[in-house]
mmCIF file as Biopython writes it, N, C-alpha, C and O atoms, coordinates in Angstrom:
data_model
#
loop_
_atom_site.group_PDB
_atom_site.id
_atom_site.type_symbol
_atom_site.label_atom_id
_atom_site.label_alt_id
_atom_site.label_comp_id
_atom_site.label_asym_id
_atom_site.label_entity_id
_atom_site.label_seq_id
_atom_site.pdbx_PDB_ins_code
_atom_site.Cartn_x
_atom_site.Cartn_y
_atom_site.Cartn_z
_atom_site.occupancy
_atom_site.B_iso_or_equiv
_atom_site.auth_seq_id
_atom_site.auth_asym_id
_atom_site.pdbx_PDB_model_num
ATOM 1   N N  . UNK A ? 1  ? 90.038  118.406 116.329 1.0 0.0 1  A 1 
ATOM 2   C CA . UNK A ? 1  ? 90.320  119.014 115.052 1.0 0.0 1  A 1 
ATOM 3   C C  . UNK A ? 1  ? 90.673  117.912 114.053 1.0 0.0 1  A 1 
ATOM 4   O O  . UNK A ? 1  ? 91.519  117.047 114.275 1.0 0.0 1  A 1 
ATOM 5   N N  . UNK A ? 2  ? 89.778  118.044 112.662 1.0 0.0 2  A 1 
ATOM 6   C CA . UNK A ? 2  ? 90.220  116.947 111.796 1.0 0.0 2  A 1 
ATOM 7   C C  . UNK A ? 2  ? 91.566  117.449 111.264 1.0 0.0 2  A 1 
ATOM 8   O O  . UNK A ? 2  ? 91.618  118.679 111.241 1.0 0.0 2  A 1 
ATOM 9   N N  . UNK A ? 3  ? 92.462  116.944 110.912 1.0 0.0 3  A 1 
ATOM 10  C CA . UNK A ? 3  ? 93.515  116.630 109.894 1.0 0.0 3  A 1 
ATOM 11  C C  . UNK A ? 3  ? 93.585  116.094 108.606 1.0 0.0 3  A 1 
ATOM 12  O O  . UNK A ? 3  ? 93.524  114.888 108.365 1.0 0.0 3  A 1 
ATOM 13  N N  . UNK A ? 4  ? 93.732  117.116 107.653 1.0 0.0 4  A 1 
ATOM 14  C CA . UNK A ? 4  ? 93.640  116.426 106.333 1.0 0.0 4  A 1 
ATOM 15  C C  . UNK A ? 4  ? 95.095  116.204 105.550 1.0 0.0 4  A 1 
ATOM 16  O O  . UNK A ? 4  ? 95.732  117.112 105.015 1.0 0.0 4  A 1 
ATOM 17  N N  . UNK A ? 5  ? 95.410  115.065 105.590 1.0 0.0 5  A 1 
ATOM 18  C CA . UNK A ? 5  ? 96.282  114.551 104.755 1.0 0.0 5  A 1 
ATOM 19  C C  . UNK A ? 5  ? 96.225  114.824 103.465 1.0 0.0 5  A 1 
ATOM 20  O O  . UNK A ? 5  ? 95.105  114.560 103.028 1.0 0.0 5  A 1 
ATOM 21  N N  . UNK A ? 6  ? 97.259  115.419 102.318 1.0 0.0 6  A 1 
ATOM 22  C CA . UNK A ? 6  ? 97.344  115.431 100.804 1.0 0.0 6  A 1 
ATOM 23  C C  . UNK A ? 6  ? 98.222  114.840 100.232 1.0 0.0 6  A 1 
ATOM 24  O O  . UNK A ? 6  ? 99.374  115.071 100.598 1.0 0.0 6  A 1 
ATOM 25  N N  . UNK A ? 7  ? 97.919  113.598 98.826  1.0 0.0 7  A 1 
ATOM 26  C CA . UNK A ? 7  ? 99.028  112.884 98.805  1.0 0.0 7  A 1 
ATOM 27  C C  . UNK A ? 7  ? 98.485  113.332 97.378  1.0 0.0 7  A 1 
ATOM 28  O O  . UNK A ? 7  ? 97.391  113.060 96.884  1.0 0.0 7  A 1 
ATOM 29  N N  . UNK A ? 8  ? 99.933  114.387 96.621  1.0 0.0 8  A 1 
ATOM 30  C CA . UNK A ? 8  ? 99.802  113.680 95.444  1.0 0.0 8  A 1 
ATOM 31  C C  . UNK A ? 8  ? 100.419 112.530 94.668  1.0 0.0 8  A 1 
ATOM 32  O O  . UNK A ? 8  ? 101.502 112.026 94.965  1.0 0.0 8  A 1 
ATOM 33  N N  . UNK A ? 9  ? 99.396  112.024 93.313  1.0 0.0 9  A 1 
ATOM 34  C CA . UNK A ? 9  ? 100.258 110.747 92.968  1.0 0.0 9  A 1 
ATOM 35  C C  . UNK A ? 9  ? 100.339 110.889 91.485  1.0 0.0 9  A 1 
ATOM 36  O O  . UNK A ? 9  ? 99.711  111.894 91.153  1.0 0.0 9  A 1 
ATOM 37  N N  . UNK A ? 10 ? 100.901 110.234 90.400  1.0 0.0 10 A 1 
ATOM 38  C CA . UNK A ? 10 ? 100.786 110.227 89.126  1.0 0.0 10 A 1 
ATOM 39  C C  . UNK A ? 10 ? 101.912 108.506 89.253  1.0 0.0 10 A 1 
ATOM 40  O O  . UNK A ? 10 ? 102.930 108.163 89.854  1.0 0.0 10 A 1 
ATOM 41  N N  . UNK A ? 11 ? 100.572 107.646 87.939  1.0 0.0 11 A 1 
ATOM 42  C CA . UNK A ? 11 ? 101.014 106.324 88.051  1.0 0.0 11 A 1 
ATOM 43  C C  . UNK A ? 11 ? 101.555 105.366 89.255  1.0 0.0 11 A 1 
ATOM 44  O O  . UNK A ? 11 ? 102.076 104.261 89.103  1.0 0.0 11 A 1 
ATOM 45  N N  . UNK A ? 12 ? 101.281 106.128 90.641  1.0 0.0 12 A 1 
ATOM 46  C CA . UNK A ? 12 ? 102.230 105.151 91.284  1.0 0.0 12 A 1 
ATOM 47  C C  . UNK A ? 12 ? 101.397 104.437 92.656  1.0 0.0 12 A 1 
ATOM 48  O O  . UNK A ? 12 ? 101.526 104.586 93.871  1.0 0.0 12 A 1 
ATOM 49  N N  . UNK A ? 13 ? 100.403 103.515 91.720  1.0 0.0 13 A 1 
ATOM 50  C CA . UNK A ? 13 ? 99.401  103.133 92.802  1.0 0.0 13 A 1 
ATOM 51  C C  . UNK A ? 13 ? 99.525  101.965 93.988  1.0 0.0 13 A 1 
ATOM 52  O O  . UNK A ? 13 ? 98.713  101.820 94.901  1.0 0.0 13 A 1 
ATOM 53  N N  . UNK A ? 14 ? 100.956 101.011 93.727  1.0 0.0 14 A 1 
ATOM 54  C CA . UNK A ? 14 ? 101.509 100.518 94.370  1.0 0.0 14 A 1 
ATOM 55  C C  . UNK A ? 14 ? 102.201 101.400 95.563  1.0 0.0 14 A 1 
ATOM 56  O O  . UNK A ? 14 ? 102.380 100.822 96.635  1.0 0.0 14 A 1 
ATOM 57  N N  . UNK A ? 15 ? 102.533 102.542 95.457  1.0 0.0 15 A 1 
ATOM 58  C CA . UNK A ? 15 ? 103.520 103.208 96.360  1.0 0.0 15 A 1 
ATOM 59  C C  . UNK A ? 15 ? 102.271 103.612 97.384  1.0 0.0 15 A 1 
ATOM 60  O O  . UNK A ? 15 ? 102.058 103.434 98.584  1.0 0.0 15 A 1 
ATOM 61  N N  . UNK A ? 16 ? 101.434 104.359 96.099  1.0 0.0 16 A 1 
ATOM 62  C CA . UNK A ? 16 ? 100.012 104.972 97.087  1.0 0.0 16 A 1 
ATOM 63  C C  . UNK A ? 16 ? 99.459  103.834 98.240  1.0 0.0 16 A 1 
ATOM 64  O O  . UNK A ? 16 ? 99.129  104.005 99.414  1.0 0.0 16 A 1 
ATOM 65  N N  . UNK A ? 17 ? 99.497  102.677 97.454  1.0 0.0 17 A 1 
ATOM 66  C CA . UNK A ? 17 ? 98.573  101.758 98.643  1.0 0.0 17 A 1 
ATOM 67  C C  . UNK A ? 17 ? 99.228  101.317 100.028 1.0 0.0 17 A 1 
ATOM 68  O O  . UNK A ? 17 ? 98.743  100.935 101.093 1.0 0.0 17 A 1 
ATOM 69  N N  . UNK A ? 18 ? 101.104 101.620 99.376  1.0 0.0 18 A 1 
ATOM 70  C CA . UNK A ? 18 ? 101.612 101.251 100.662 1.0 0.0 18 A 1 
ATOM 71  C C  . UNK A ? 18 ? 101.568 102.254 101.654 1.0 0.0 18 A 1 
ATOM 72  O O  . UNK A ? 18 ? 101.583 101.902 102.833 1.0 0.0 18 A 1 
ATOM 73  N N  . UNK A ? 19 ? 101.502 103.795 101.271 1.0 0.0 19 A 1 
ATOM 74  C CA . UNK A ? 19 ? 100.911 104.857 102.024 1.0 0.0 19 A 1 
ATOM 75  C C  . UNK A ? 19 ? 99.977  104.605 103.045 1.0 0.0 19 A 1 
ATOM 76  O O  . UNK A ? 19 ? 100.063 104.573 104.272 1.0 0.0 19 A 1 
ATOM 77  N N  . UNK A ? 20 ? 98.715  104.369 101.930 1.0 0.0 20 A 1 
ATOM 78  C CA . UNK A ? 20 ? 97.265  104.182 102.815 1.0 0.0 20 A 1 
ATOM 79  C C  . UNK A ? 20 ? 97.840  102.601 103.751 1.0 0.0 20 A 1 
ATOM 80  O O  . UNK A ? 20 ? 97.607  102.819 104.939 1.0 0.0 20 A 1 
ATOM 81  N N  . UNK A ? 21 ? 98.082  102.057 103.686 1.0 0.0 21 A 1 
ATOM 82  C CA . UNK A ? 21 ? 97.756  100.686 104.795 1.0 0.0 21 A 1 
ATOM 83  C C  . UNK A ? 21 ? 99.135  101.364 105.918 1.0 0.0 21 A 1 
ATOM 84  O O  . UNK A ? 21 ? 99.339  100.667 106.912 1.0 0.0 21 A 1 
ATOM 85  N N  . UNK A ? 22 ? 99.984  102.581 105.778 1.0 0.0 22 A 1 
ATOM 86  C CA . UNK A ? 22 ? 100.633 102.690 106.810 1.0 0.0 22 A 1 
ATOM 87  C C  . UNK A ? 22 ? 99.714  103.604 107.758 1.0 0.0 22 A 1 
ATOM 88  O O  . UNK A ? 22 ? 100.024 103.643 108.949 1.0 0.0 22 A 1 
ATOM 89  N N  . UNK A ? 23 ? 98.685  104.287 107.347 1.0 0.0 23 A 1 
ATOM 90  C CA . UNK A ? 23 ? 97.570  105.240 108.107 1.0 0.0 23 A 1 
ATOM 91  C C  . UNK A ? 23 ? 96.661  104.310 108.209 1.0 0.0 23 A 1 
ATOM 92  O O  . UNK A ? 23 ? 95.676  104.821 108.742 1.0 0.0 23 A 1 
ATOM 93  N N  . UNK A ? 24 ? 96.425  102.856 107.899 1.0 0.0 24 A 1 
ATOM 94  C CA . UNK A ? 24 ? 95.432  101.997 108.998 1.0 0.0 24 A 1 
ATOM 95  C C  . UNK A ? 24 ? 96.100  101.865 109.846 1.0 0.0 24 A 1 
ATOM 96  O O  . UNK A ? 24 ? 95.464  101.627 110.873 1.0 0.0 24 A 1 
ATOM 97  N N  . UNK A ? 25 ? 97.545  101.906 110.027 1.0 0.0 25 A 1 
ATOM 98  C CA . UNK A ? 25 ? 98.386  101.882 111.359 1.0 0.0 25 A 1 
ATOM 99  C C  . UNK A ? 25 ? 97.988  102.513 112.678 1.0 0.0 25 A 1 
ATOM 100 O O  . UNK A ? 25 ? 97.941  101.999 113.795 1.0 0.0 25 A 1 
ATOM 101 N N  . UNK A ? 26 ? 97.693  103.835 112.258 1.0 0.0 26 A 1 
ATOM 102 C CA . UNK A ? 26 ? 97.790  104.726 113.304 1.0 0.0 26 A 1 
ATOM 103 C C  . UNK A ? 26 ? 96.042  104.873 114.743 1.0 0.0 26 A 1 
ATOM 104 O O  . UNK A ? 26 ? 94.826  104.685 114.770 1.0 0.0 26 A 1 
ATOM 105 N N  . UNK A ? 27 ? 96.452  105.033 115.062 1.0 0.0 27 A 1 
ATOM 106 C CA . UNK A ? 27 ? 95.702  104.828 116.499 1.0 0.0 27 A 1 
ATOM 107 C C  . UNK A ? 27 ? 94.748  106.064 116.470 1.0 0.0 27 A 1 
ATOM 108 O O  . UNK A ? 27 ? 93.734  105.793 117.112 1.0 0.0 27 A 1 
ATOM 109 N N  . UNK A ? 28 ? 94.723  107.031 116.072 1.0 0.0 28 A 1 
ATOM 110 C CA . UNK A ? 28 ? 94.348  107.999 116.283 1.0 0.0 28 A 1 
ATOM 111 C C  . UNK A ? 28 ? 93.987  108.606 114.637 1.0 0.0 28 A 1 
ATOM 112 O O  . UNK A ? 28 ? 94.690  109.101 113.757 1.0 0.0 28 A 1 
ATOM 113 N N  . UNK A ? 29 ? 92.497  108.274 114.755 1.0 0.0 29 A 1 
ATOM 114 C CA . UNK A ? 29 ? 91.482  108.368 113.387 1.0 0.0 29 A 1 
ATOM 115 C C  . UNK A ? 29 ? 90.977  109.541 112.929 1.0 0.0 29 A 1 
ATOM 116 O O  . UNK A ? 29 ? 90.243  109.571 111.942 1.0 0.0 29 A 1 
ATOM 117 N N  . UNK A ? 30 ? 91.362  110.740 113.680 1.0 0.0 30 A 1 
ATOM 118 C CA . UNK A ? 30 ? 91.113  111.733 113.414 1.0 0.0 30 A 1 
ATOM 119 C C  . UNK A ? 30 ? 91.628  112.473 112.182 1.0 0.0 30 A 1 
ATOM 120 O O  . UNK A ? 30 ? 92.060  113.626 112.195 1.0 0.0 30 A 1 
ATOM 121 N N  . UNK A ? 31 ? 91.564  111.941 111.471 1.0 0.0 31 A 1 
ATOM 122 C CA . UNK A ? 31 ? 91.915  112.527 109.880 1.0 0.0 31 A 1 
ATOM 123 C C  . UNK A ? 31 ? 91.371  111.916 108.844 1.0 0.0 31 A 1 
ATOM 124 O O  . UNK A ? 31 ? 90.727  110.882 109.024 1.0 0.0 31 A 1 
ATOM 125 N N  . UNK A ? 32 ? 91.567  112.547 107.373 1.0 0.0 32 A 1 
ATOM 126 C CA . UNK A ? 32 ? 90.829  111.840 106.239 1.0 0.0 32 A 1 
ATOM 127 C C  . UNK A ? 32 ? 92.498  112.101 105.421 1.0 0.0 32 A 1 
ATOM 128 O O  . UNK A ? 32 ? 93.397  112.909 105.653 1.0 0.0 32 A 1 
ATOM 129 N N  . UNK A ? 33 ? 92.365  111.120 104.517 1.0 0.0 33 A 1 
ATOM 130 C CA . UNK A ? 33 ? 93.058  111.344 103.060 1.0 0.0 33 A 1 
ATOM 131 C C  . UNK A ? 33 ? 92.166  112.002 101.922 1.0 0.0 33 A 1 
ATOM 132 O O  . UNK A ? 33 ? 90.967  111.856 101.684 1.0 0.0 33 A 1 
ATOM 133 N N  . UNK A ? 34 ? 93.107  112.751 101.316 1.0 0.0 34 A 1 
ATOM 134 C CA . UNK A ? 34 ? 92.299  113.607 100.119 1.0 0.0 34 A 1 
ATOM 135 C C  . UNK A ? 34 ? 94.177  113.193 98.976  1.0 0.0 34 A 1 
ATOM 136 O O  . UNK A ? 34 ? 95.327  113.632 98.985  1.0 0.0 34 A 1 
ATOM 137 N N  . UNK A ? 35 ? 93.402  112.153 98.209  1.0 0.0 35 A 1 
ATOM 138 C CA . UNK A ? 35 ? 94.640  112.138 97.065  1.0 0.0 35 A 1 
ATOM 139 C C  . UNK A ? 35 ? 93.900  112.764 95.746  1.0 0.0 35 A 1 
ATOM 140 O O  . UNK A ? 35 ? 92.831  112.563 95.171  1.0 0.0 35 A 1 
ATOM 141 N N  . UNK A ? 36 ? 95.157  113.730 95.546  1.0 0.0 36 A 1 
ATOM 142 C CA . UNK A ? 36 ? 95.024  114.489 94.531  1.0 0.0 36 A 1 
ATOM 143 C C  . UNK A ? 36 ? 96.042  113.470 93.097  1.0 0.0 36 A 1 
ATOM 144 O O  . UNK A ? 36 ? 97.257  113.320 92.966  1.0 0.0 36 A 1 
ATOM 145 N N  . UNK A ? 37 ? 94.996  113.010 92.340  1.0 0.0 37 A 1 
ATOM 146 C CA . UNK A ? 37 ? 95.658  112.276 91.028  1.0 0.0 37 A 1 
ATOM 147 C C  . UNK A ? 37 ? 95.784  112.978 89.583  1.0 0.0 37 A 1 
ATOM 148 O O  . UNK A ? 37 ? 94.899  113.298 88.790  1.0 0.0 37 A 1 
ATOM 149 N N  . UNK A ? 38 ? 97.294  113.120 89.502  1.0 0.0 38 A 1 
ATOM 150 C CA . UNK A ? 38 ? 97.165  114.096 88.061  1.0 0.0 38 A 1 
ATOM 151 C C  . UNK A ? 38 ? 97.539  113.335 86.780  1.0 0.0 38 A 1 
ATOM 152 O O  . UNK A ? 38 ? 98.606  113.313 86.167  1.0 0.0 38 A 1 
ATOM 153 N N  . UNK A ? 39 ? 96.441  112.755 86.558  1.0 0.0 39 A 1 
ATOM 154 C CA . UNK A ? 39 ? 96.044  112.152 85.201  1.0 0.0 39 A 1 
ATOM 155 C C  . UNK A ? 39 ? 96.788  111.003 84.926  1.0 0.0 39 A 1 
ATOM 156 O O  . UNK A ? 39 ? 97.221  110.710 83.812  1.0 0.0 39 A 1 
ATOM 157 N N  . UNK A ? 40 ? 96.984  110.132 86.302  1.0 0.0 40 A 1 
ATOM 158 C CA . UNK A ? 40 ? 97.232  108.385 86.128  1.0 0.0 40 A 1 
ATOM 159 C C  . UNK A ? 40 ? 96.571  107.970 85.094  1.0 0.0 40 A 1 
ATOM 160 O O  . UNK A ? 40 ? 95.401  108.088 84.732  1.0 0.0 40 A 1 
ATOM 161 N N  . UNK A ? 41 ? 97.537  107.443 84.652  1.0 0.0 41 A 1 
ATOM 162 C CA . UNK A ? 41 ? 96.750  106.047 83.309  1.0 0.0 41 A 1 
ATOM 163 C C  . UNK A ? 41 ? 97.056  104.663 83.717  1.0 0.0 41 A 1 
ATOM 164 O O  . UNK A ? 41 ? 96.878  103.751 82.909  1.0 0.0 41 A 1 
ATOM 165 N N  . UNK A ? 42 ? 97.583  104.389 85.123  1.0 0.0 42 A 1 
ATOM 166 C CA . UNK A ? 42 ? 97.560  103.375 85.464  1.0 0.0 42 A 1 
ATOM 167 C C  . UNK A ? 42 ? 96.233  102.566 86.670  1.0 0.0 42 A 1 
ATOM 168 O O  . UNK A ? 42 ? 95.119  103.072 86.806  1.0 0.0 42 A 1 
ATOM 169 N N  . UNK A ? 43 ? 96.418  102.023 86.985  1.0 0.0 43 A 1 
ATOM 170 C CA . UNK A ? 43 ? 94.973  100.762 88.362  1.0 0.0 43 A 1 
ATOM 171 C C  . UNK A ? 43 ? 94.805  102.592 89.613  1.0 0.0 43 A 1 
ATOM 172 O O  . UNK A ? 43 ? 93.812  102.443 90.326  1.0 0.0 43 A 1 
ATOM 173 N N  . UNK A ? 44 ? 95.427  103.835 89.866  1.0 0.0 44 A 1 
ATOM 174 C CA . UNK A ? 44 ? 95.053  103.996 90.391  1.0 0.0 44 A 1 
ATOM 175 C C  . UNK A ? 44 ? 93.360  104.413 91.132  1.0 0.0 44 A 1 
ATOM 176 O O  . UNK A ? 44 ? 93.140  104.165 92.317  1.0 0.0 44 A 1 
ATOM 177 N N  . UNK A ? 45 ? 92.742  104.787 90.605  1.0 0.0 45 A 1 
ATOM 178 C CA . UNK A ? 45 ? 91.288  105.169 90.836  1.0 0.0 45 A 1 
ATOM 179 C C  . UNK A ? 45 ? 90.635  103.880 91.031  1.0 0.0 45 A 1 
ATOM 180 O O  . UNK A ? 45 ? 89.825  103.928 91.956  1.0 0.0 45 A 1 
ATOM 181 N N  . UNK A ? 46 ? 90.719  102.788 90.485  1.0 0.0 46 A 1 
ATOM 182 C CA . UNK A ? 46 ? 90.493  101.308 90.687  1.0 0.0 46 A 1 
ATOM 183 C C  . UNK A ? 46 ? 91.081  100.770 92.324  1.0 0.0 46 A 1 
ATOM 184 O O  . UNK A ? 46 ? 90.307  100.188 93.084  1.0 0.0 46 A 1 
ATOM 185 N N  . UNK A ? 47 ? 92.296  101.012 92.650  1.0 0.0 47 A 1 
ATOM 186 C CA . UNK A ? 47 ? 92.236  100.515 93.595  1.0 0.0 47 A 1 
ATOM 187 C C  . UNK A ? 47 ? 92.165  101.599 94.656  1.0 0.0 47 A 1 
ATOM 188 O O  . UNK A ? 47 ? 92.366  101.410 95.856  1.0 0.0 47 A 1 
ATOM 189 N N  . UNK A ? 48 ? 91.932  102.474 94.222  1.0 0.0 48 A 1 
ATOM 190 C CA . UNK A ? 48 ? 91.300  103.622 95.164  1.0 0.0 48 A 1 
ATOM 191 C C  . UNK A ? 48 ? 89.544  103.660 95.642  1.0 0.0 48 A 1 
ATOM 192 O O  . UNK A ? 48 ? 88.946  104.253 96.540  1.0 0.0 48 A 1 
ATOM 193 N N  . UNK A ? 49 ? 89.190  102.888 94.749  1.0 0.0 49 A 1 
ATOM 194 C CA . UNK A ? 49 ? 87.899  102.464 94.151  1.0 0.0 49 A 1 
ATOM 195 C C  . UNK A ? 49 ? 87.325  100.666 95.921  1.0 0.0 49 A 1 
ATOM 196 O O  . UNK A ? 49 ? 86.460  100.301 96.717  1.0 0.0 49 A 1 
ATOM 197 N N  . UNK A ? 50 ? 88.449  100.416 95.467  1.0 0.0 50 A 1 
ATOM 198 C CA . UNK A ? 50 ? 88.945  98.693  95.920  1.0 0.0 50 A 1 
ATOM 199 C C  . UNK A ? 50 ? 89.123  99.182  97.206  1.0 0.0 50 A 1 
ATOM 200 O O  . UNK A ? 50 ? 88.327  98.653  97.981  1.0 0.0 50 A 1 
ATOM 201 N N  . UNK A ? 51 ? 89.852  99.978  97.724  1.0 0.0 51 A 1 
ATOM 202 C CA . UNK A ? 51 ? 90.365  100.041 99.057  1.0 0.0 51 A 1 
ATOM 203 C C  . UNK A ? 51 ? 89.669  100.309 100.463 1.0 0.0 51 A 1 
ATOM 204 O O  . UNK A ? 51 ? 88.765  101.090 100.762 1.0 0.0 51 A 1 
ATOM 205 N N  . UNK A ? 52 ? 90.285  99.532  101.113 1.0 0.0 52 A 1 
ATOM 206 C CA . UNK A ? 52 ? 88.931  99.168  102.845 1.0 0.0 52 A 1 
ATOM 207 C C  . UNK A ? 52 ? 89.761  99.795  103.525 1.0 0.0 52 A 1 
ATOM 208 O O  . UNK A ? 52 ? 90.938  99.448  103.631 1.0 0.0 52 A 1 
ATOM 209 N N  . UNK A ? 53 ? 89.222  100.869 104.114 1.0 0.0 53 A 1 
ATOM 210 C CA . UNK A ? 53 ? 90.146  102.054 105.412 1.0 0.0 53 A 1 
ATOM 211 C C  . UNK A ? 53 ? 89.091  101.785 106.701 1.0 0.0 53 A 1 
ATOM 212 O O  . UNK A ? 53 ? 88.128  101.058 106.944 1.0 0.0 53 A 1 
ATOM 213 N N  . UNK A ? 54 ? 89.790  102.708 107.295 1.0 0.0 54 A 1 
ATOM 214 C CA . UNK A ? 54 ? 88.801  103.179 109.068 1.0 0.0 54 A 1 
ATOM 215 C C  . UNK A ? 54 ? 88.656  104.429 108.543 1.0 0.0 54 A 1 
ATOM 216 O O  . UNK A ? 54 ? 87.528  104.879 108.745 1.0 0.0 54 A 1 
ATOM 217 N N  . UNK A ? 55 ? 89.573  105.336 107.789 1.0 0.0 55 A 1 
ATOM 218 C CA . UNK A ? 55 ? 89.331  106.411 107.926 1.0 0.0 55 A 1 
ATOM 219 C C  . UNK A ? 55 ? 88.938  107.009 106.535 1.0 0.0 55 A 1 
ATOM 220 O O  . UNK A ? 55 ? 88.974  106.241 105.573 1.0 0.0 55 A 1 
ATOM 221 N N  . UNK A ? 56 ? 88.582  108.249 106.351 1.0 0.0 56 A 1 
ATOM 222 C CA . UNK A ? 56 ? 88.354  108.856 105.171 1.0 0.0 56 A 1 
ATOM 223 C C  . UNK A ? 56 ? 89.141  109.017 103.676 1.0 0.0 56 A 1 
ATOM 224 O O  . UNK A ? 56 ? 90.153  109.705 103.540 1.0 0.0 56 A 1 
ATOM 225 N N  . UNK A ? 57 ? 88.564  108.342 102.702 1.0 0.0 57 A 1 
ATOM 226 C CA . UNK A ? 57 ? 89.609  108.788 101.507 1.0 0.0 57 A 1 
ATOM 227 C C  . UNK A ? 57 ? 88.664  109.901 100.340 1.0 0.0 57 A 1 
ATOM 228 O O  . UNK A ? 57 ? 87.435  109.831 100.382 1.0 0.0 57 A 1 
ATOM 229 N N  . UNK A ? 58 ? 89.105  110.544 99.689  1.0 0.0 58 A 1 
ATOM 230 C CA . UNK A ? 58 ? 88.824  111.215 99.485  1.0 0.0 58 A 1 
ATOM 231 C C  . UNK A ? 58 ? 89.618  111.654 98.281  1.0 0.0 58 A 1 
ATOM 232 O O  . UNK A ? 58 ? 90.699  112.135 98.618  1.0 0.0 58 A 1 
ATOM 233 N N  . UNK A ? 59 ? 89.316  111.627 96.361  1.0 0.0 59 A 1 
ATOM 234 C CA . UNK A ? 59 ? 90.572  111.605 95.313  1.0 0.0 59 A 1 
ATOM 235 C C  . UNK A ? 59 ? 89.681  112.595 94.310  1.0 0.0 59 A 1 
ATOM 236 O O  . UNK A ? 59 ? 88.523  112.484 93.908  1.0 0.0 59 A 1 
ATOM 237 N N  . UNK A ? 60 ? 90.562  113.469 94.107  1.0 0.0 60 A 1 
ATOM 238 C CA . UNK A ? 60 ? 90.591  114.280 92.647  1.0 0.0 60 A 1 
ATOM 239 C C  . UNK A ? 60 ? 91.259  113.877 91.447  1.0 0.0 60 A 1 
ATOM 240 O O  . UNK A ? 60 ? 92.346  113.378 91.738  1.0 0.0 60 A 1 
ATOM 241 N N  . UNK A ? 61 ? 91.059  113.891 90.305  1.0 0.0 61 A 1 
ATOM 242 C CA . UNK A ? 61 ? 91.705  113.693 89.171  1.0 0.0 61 A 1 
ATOM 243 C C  . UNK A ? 61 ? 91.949  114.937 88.781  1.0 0.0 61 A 1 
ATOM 244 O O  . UNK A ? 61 ? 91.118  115.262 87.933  1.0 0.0 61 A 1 
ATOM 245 N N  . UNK A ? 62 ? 92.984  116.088 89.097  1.0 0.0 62 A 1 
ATOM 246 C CA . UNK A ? 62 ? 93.552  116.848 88.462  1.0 0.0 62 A 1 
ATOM 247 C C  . UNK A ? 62 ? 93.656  117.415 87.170  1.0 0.0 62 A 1 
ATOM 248 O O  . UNK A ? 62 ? 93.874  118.573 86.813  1.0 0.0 62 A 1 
ATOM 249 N N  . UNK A ? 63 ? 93.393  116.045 86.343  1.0 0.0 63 A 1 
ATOM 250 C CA . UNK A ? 63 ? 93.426  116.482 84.676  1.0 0.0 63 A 1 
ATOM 251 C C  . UNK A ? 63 ? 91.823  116.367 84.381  1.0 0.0 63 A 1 
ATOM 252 O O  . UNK A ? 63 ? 91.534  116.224 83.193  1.0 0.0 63 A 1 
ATOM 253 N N  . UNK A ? 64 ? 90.943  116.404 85.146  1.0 0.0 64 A 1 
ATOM 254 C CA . UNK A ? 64 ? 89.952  115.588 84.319  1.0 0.0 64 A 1 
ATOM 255 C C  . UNK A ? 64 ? 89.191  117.071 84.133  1.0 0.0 64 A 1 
ATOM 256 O O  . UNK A ? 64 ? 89.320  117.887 85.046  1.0 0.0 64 A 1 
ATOM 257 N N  . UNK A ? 65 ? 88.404  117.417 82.960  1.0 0.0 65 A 1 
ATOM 258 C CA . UNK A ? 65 ? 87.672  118.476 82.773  1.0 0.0 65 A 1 
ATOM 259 C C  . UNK A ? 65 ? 86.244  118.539 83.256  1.0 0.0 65 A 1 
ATOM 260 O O  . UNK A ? 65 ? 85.572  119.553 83.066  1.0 0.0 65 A 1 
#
């Protein structure tokens, strides 16, 4: 069974990345990330953009029409 992780974030793409590199931690790959972003105006989608996983990421922009 997959597992889907939901992280929401607004501006805080430093916190987010330390998130994601604690789930390259884990041993057991059976899940994806799905970050839900509500209308960052900061690097997040960029380094969401940037970022090297094992496992699935997966981002909404919340505000975007």
């Amino acid at each position: 069974m997959l597992l889907s992780v939901i992280i929401a974030t607004y501006n805080r793409s430093s916190v987010l990345k330390q998130s994601l590199d604690c789930f390259q931690e884990q041993t057991n790959r059976n899940f994806e990330v799905i970050v839900a972003i509500d209308g960052s105006t900061d690097d997040t989608v960029e380094m969401l953009r940037d970022y090297k996983s094992d496992f699935d990421i997966r981002w909404v922009d919340t505000c975007e029409t």
